[in-house]
C-alpha positions as CSV (number, residue, x, y, z in Angstrom):
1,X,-29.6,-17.2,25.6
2,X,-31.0,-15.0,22.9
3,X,-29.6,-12.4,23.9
4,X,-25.8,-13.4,24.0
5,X,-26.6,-14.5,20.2
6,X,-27.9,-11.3,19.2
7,X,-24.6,-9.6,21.0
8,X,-22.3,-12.3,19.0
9,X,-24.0,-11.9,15.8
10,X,-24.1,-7.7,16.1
11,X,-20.7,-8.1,17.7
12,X,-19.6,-9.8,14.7
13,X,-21.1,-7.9,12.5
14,X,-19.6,-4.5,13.8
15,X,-16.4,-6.0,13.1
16,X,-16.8,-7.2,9.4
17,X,-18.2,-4.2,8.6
18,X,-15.3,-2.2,9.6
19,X,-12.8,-4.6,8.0
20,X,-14.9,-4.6,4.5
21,X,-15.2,-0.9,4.9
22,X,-11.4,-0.4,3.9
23,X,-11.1,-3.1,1.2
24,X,-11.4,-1.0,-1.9
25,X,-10.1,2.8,-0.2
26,X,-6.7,3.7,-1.4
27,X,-5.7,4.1,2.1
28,X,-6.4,0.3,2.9
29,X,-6.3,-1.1,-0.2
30,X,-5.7,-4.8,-0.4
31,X,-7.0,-5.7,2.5
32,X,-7.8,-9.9,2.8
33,X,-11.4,-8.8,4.0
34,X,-12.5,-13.3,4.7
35,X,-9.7,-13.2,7.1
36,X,-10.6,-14.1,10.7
37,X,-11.8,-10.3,12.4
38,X,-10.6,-9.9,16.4
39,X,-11.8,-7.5,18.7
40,X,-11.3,-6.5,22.1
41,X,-13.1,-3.8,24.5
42,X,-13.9,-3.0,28.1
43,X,-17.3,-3.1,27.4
44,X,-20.7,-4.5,25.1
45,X,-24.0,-3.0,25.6
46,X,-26.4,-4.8,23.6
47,X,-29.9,-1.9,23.0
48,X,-32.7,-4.3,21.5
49,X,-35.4,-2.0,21.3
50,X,-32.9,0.5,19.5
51,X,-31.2,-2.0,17.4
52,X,-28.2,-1.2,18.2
53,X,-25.0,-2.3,20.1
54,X,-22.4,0.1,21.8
55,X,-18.7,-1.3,22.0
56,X,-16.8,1.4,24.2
57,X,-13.5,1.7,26.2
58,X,-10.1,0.9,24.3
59,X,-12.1,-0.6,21.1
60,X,-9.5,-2.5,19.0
61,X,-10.4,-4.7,16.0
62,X,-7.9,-6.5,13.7
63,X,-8.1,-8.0,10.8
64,X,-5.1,-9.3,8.0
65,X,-2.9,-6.4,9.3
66,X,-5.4,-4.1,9.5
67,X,-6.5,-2.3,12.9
68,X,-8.9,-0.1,14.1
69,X,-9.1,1.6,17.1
70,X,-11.3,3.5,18.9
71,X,-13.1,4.7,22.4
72,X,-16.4,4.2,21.2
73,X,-18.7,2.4,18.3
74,X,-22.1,2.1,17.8
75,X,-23.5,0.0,15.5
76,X,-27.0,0.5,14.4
77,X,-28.6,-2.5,13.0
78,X,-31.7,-3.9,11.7
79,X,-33.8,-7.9,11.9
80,X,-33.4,-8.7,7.8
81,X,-36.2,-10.8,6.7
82,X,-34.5,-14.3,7.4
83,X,-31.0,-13.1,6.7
84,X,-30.1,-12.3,10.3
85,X,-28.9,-8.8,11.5
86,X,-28.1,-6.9,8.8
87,X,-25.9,-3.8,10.0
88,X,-26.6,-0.2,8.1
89,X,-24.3,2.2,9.9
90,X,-21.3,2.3,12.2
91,X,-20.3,5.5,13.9
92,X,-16.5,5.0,16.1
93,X,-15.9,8.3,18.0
94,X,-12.7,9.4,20.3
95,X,-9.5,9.5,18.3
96,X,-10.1,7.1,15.8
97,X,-6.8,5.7,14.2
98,X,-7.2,2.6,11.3
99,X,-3.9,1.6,10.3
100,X,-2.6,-1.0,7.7
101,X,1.8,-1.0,6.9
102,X,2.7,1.9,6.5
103,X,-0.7,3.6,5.9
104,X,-2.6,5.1,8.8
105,X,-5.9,7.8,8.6
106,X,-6.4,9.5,11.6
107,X,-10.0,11.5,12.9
108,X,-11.9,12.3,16.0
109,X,-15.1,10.2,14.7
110,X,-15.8,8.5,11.4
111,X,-18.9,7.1,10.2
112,X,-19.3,3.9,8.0
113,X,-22.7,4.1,5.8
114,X,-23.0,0.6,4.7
115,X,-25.7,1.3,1.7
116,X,-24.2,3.9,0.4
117,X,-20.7,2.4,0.8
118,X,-19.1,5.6,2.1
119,X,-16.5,6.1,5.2
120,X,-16.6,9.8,6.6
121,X,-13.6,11.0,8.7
122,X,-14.3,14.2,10.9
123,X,-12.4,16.3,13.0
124,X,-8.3,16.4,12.7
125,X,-7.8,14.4,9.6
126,X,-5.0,13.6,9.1
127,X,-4.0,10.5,6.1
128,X,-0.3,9.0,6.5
129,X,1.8,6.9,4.2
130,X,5.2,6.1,4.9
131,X,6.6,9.8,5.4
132,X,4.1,11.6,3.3
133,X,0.9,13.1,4.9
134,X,-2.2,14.8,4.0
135,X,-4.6,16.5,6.5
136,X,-8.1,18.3,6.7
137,X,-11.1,18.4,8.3
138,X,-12.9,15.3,6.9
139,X,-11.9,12.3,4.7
140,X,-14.6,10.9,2.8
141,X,-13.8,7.6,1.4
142,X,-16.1,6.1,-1.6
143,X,-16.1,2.0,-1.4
144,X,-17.8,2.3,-4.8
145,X,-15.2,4.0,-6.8
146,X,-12.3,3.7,-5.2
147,X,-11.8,8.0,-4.7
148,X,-10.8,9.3,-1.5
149,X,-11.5,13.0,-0.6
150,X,-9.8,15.5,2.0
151,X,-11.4,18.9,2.3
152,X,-11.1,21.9,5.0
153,X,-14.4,21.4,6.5
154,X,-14.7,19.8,9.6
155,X,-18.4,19.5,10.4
156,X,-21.6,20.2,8.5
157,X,-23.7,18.2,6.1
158,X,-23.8,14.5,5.1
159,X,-21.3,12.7,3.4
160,X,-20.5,13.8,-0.2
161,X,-22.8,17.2,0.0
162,X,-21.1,19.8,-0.6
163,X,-21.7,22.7,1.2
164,X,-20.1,24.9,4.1
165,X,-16.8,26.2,4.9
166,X,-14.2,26.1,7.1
167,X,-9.8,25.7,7.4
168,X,-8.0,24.3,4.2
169,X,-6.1,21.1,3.1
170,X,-2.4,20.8,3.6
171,X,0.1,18.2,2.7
172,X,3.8,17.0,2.8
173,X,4.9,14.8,0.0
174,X,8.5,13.0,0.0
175,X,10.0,13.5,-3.5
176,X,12.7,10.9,-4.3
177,X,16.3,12.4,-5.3
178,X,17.1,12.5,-8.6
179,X,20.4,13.4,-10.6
180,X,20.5,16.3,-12.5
C-alpha cells in the first residue's frame, strides 16, 4: 500500500509541476495553475531507492487548456522533512509539444528545474503563436522574471550559462495591413 501512495503522490506531483512550470512564461501565460491536472500514459515506474518516478509511452497531461505531451518523464524527487515528496527536477524527452490556444513550444527534451524556476527547451525549438513562429536550438524560460530566451545552440552547458556555439535563431512574424 505504500507504495501505490508514493506513486500517487510523485504521480501528482510530476503533473503540478509541469502545469505551474508555464504559469508566469510568455508562452503560457495565464494559465489557472489550482485547476484539476489529468494525465494519462502507458506506463508508471515508481524507483524508491533513486527517488524518482519514470512516466513513459504517449505521456499526456492537461490542465485549464493547457497540455503537455511527451514519450517520456522522469521526475526526480526527494522525502521533505514532514512536507511529503517535494519534486526538484522534471526532465520529458521524445518530441516534447506544450500547447495552450493558439500558443504551442515545441523541443526534443526540456527540463523543468523547480529551485531555480527555469524551463530549458533542447533540440528543434521551435515557439508558435497563431501564425508567427520563432525557432532555435534551445528555449530557456525564466518562471522568475517572466523572460523567455531562444538561442542557436542546441546542446552544451546548464541553463542560463552562456557558453558554446552552434546554428542561429530565425523567425516569421505576421505584420497586420495597414493603409498607406
Amino acid at each position: 500500500m505504500k507504495r501505490s501512495l508514493i506513486l500517487l503522490s510523485s504521480a501528482g506531483a510530476l503533473c503540478a509541476a509541469m502545469v505551474f512550470a508555464g504559469a508566469g512564461a510568455q508562452v503560457l501565460k495565464n494559465h489557472d495553475s489550482n485547476a484539476p491536472v489529468n494525465f494519462t500514459a502507458d506506463r508508471i515506474e515508481v524507483q524508491d531507492r533513486a527517488d524518482r518516478v519514470v512516466v513513459s509511452g504517449n505521456v499526456e497531461v492537461t490542465q485549464a487548456g493547457m497540455k503537455l505531451n511527451a514519450a517520456r518523464m522522469t521526475v526526480a524527487y526527494r522525502n521533505g522533512a514532514g512536507s511529503g515528496v517535494e519534486v526538484d527536477r522534471i526532465d520529458a524527452s521524445g518530441n516534447v509539444v506544450v500547447t495552450k490556444g493558439n500558443e504551442t513550444a515545441r523541443g526534443n527534451v526540456a527540463i523543468y528545474d523547480l529551485n531555480s524556476r527555469l524551463i530549458t527547451m533542447l533540440g528543434n525549438v521551435t515557439l508558435t503563436q497563431g501564425s508567427n513562429r520563432l525557432s532555435g536550438g534551445r528555449l530557456v524560460i525564466d518562471l522568475t522574471s517572466g523572460r523567455s530566451t531562444v538561442d542557436g545552440r542546441s546542446s552544451g552547458g546548464a541553463p542560463g550559462v552562456s557558453g558554446g556555439s552552434g546554428g542561429r535563431v530565425s523567425g516569421t512574424f505576421t505584420v497586420p495591413q495597414r493603409n498607406n
